[in-house]
Structure formats: structure tokens, C-alpha cells
N, C-alpha and C positions, 0 to 999 in steps of 0.2 A: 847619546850620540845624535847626532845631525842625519834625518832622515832624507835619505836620499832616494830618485827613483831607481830603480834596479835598471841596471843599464844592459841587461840582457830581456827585460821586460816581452811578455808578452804580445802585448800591443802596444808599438812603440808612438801611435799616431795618438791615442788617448792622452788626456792633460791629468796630471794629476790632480786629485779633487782639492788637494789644499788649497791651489790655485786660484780656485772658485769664493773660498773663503777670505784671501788675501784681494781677491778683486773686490767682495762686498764691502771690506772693512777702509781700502782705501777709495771705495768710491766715496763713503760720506767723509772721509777726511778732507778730500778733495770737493765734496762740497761745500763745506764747512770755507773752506780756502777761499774756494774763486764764487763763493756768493759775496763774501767780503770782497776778492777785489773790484771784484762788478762795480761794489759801492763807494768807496774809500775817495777815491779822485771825486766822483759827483758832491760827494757828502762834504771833502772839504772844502769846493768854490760853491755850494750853493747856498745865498744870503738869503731867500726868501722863506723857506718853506724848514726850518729848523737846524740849518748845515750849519759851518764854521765862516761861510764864508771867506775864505782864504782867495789871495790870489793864483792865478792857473800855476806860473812858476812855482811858488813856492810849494802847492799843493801835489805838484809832479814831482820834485824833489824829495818830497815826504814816502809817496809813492815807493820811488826810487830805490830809496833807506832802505824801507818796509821790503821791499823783495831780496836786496842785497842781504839781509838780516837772516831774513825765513831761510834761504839758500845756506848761508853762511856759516849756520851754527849745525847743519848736518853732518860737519867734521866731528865735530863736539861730540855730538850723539853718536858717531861710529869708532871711535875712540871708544869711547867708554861701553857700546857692546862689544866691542871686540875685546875689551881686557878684562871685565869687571858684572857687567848687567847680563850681556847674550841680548837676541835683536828680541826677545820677545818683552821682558821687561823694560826693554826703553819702549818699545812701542807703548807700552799699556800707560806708562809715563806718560810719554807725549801726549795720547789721545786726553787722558785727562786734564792734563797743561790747557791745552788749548781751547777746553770746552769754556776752563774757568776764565779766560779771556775772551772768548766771545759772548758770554755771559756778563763781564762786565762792562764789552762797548755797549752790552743793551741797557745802560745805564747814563742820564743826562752827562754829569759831572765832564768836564775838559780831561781832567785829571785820570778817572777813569778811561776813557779813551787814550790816554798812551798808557797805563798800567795794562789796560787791556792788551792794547798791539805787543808790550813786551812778552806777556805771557804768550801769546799765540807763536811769537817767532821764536821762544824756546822750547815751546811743545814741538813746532813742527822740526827742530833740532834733535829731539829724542827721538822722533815718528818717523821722516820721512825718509833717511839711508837704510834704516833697517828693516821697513817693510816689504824694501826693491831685495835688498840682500836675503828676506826670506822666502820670495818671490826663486834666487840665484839657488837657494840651496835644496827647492827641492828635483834639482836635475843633476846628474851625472856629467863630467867634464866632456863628453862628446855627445851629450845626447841632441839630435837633431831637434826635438822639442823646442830646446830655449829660445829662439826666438822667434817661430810663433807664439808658445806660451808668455811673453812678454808684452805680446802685440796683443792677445785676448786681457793679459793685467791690465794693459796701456787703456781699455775701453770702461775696465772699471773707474779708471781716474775720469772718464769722462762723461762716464753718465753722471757721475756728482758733479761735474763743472759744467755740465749742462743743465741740472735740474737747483743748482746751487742758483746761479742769476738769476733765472724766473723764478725760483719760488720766496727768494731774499730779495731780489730787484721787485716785484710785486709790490710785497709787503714796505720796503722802502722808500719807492715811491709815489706808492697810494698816500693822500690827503685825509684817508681815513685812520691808519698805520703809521707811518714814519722812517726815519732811517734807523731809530734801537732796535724795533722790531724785526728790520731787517737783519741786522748782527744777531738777535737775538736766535731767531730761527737756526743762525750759521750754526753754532752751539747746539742746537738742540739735534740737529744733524751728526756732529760728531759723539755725541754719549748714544744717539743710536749703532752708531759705526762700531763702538768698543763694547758697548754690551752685548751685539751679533756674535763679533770675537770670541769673547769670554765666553760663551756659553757652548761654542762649537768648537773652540780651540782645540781640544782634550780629542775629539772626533777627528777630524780631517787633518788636526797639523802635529800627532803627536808626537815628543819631542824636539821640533824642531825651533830652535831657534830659544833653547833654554839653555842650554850649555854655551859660554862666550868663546868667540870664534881663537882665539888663543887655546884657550883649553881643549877645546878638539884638535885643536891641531898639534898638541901635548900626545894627545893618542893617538894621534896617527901617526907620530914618527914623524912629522913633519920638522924642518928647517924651523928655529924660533927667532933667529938673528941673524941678521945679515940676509942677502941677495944671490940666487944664483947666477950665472950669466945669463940664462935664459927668462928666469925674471926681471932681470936689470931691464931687456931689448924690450920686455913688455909692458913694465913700466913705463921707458921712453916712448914708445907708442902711445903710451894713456893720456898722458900730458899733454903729446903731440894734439892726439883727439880735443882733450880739455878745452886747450886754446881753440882749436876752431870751431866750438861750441858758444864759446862767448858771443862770435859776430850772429851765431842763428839766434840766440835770446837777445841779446841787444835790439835787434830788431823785432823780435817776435810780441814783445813783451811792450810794445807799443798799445797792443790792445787792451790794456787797464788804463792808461794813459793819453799818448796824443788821438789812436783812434776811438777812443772811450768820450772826449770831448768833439771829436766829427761828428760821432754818432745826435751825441746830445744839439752839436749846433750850425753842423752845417749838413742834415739829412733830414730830406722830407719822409716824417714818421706818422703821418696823418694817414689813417687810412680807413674810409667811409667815417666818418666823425672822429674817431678812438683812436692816441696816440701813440704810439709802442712806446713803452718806456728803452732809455738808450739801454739801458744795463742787459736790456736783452738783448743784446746784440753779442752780447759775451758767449752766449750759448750756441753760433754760427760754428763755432770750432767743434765743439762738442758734438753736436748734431752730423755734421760732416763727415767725425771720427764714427760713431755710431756705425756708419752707414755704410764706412772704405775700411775699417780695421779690418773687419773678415776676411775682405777683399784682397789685402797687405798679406795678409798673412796666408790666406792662402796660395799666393802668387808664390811666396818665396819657399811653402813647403816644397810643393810645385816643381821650384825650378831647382830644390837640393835634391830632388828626387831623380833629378835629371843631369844632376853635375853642372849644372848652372848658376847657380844662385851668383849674384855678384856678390865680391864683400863688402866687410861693415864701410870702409872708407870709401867705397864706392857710393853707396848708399848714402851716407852724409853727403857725398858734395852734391849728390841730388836732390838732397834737403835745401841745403844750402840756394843750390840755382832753380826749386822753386818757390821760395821765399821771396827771395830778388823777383820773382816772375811778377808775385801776386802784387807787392809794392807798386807796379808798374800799372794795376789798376787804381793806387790809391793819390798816385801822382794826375792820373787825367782827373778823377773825379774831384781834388782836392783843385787842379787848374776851373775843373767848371764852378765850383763853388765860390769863385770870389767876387765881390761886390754881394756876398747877403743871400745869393741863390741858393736854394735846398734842393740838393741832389737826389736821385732816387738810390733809395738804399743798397740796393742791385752792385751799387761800386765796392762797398764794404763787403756783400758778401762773395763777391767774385776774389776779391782778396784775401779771405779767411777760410776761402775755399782751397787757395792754392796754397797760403800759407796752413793749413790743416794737412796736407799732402805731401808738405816739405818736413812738419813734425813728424808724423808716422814712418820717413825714411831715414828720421835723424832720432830722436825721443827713445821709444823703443829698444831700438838696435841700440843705440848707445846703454844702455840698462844693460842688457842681456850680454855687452862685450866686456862691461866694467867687472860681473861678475864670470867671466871663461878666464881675460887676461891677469885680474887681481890677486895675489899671493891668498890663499884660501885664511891664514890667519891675521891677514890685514881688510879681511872682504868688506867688511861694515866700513872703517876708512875711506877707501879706492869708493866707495859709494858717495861716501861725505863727498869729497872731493872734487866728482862730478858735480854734484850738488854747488861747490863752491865756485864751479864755471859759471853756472848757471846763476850765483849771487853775484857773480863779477858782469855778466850779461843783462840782469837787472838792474845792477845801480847805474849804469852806462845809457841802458833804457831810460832811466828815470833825468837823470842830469840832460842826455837830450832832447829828452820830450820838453823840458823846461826851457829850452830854445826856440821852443816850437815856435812862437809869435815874433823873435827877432831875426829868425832865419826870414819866416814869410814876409816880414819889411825891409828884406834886404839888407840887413844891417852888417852881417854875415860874409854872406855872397849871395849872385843873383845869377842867375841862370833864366831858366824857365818863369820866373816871381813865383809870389806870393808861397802859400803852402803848399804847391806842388815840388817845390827847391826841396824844404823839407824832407817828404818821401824819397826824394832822389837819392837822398846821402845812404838811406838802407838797401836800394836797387844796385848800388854801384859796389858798397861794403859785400854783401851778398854773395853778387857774382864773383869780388875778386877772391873772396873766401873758396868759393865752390872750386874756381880753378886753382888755389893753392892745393887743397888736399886731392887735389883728381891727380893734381903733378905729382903731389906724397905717395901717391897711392901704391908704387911698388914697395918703395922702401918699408912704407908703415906695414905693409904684410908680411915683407922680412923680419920686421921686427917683431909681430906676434909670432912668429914660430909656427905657425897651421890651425891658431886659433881665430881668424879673423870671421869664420863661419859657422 
């Protein structure tokens, strides 16, 4: 059976310790992840120093794929925990999938380098809905827990996508090193992640997420077909959510991409002799979350303590409209850099600052409502599925970051010129998003039924 917190528990404010073990194991996943994408766009346009030299478009497009891909197949993967594996066997799957792939971009070969990326994006198909969904199952359907305890998981993803770019971007851009080394490291990352698991599994998380979420739901007398009314409205809420997830990754997801080459070429990275490599600028988010997760979450224990808390859609469109905010640094600083000028980095991080701020009111919460609203024997699914907004909000990223240079010549439209036009297009998307769901915002809480908290 699917171990659950006791929802008469005696200390309701304690996280359960599985928790702990769930954040270790997805922090090197997610290092594994985002030291690669750190690399990926640099590694295909640079001609001198060992890359593919590709050009920006085509290698933003690749990008693109690449994330649309990784998102994509986490249906895949929740499908088949839910009828057949249970989320702990896909996990242990995926983690090895994807070691064996980052393994082999540390390898010259062309050929190896998409053999590699295939395997990565179907590892993280087995790995990535089912380790949120066993993150969902160790709470009780009202426990006020969930979502802080998703905001304290949310920082495990982020010490690895913080310590993931510097210690892969290092290695990959050092002269000494290379860009395999850098893949390589990703890897070595993730078989630390699954062997932490493995050995503490049996301790903190036991039985959970062994039995597939159909078969528990076998025993408990649960519905196997078909929809209640009350599922159907919460359903339609999810969806509802889904799509207005897309326009935050669309734009968010810039930061592997067109703000990945600002970094690289138009930000003065000089500092007392020693140039910051760009890829470390990937770690601005991370560091950010580190620092406000607490913060999040303690706010909103806080204010459910007090019959305050706003809800989830609330919550999003403030994600939402500080997304649009931060853009709004990326658009001056992108206006001062034209004609050649190196901006001081200060622009970027003022932007990944606000956009780190718009994640933790959107990211998170979205996790912890996919698993309150989701039919308990389609849980792993209703996870994919997220996931597949968020493959629809990458590929969307990727094909416009590939515009990047014919927007800033006007070719497009001209507004403000050059690559300031650019960022404008995610400022405007943004806000209008925020105030679509603020408008939604009754209806979608009718429609969860008193789950939306």
C-alpha cells in the first residue's frame, strides 16, 4: 500500500522524512539536467574550441526539440507507472537511462551525441512525473503540508541546477577540460542520485510508490473507469492550468537559449582579469530559489494558518506577471547593448531574479495541485501531462529564440529595434496570460471543488 502521512498525525507542521530523500535524489537528476542545458546551445555554435559550430538558429531549434522531448515523454512514463511499473520502478529506470546518455555525449563521435540526447530524454520520461507523484503520495488529501512540502522538494531541484552549471560549465569551458567533460560530470551526477536512493529507499520511503497507482486504487475501492462529475470539473481545471503554463515556460525557458547567448555575447563577464564563464549564469535561478524557497513557503504556511492563503490560480497569475516583470529588465539591457556594447551583468540577474520569483508562485504549486486535483489512479498521468505543457512551452521557446536575430533586424516587426523587440514579445505574452487566469480565477476554484489550497 501507498504509504501515506497519517492525517490525524501528531505534528502536523513536520515534513515527512521521505521527502528529504526525494529531494536528494531529484536534486542530482536535476543536476544532471540543467549542467547539460547550461552547455548544449554554447557547445553547438562554438567553432573554435571543440563545439559543432552550428549556426545560433539552427542550434536553438535543436535546443527547442531537446526540451519539447525531455517534457514530452513524461506521459510515457506516467502511463506506464500507473498501470504496470508503480513510480518507483520507473524511477530507478529513468535514473539509469539517462546516466547512460550523459555518458555517452562524453564521448567525441557526432553520432554519439544524439544517441546520447535520445537516451537522456527517455530517461527523464521514466523519472521525471514519478518522482513529483511520489513526492504527492506521501500526504493525505487535505493535509496542509503539500505545498510547502513541495516548495522544500522544489529546492532540491535546485541545488542540482545550481551546482549542475558550475561544476559542468567549469569543466566545459575550461581549455584544460572541454565540453565531453562537461556531459560527462552530468552523469556522474545522476548514478550518485540513484545510488543515495537505493540504499535509503527501503528506510524513509517504504512501500511507497511499489504498488502502480491503478492497483492501489483496486484496493481501495476506488472508481477504475470512467469520471465522476466532480472529477470531470477538476479535470477541466487542470487543462485549464495546463495551457496557462505553456506561456510561463515559453518564456522562461529562454534561459538555455536566447539569454544563454547574451550572456556569452553581449555581457561584460570580465572581472579583475577572470571571465565568468556564460553557463554560469544558469545558476542565478538556482541560487535565488535557495534563498526565497523558505521564504515561499513559509509565507503561505503562514497565511493557511490564518485562512488566508490565496489560491493555486491566484498564485500563478502572479507567476505569470512577475515573469513579464523581469523580461522588462531584459528588454533595457538588450536596448543598451546594441552597436557591440557589453552590458554589466546586473541586467541578467535582475531578470532571473524576478523570473525565479514568478517560478516559485507557479512551479511548485502547480506540482502539489496536479497531485490534490488528479484522480488518485491516473496520478502518475495528470503529472506527465503537466510535464507535457511544459514540452509544449519549450519547443515554443526554442523555435523563438531562433528568431532571435531576425526579430532584432526588424525583419519581423520593429518597435523599440534591435533585441530589445525581442524580449518585448515575452513582456506582453506574460502579462496577458497573468490577466487571463486572474479573470479565470473564480470559475477555476469552482471547478476544483475546495481543492485549490
Amino acid at each position: 500500500m501507498i504509504d501515506r502521512a497519517d492525517p490525524a498525525g501528531a505534528d502536523r507542521a513536520r515534513q515527512p522524512p521521505g521527502l528529504y530523500l526525494l529531494f536528494a535524489v531529484e536534486m542530482w537528476e536535476r543536476f544532471s539536467y540543467y549542467g547539460m542545458r547550461a552547455l548544449m546551445v554554447l557547445y553547438l555554435v562554438d567553432a573554435q574550441h571543440g563545439g559543432l559550430g552550428w549556426d545560433r538558429a539552427r542550434s536553438q531549434r535543436i535546443y527547442g526539440w531537446y526540451g519539447f522531448f525531455a517534457y514530452l515523454l513524461p506521459v510515457v512514463g506516467g502511463v506506464l507507472a500507473d498501470q504496470r511499473l508503480g513510480t518507483h520502478r520507473a524511477m530507478v529506470i529513468g535514473a539509469l537511462v539517462i546516466a547512460a546518455g550523459h555518458f555517452l555525449l562524453a564521448t567525441p563521435p557526432l553520432s554519439a551525441f544524439f544517441v546520447g540526447l535520445s537516451l537522456i530524454v527517455i530517461g527523464t520520461g521514466f523519472f521525471k512525473s514519478n518522482v513529483s507523484t511520489m513526492v504527492g503520495q506521501l500526504y493525505g488529501e487535505d493535509d496542509p503540508r503539500r505545498d510547502p512540502g513541495f516548495t522544500i522538494f522544489y529546492m532540491g531541484v535546485n541545488v542540482g541546477a545550481l551546482l549542475g552549471p558550475i561544476i559542468c560549465g567549469y569543466l566545459a569551458e575550461s581549455r584544460r577540460w572541454g565540453w565531453h567533460w562537461g556531459f560527462g560530470a552530468a552523469g556522474v551526477g545522476m548514478v550518485i542520485g540513484l545510488l543515495v536512493y537505493l540504499r535509503l529507499k527501503s528506510r524513509y520511503l517504504p512501500g511507497v510508490g511499489v504498488v502502480p497507482n491503478r492497483r492501489a486504487a483496486t484496493a481501495r475501492g476506488d472508481r477504475l473507469s470512467g469520471f465522476s462529475p466532480e472529477e470531470h470539473d477538476r479535470i477541466v481545471a487542470l487543462f485549464v492550468i495546463y495551457f496557462f503554463t505553456i506561456f510561463f515556460w515559453m518564456a522562461y525557458e529562454q534561459a538555455g537559449s536566447s539569454m544563454n547567448l547574451f550572456a556569452a555575447e553581449r555581457t561584460d563577464r570580465l572581472i579583475r582579469g577572470w571571465t565568468i564563464p556564460a553557463s554560469w549564469f544558469q545558476s542565478i535561478n538556482s541560487a535565488v530559489i535557495l534563498i526565497a524557497a523558505p521564504i515561499f513557503a513559509a509565507v503561505w504556511t503562514a497565511l493557511a494558518q490564518r485562512g488566508r492563503e490565496p489560491g493555486t490560480p491566484a498564485k500563478m497569475a502572479a507567476g505569470l506577471g512577475l515573469l513579464a516583470a523581469g523580461f522588462l529588465f531584459m528588454v533595457v539591457g538588450a536596448k543598451r547593448s546594441e552597436g557591440g556594447v557589453l552590458v554589466s551583468p546586473l541586467w541578467l540577474v535582475a531578470a532571473y531574479t524576478l523570473h525565479t520569483f514568478g517560478e516559485l508562485c507557479l512551479s511548485p504549486i502547480g506540482l502539489s495541485l496536479v497531485t490534490r486535483l488528479a484522480p488518485f489512479r491516473l496520478a502518475s498521468l495528470f503529472m506527465g501531462l503537466w510535464f507535457l505543457a511544459t514540452a509544449a512551452g519549450e519547443l515554443l521557446a526554442g523555435q523563438l529564440a531562433a528568431l532571435t536575430d531576425r526579430v532584432a533586424r526588424g525583419e519581423i516587426f520593429r518597435l523599440l529595434g534591435g533585441q530589445a523587440d525581442f524580449y518585448l514579445i515575452f513582456v506582453v505574452s506574460g502579462t496577458v496570460a497573468a490577466l487571463g487566469l486572474a479573470l479565470l480565477r473564480p470559475k477555476l476554484r469552482r471547478l476544483m471543488h475546495g481543492r485549490d489550497t
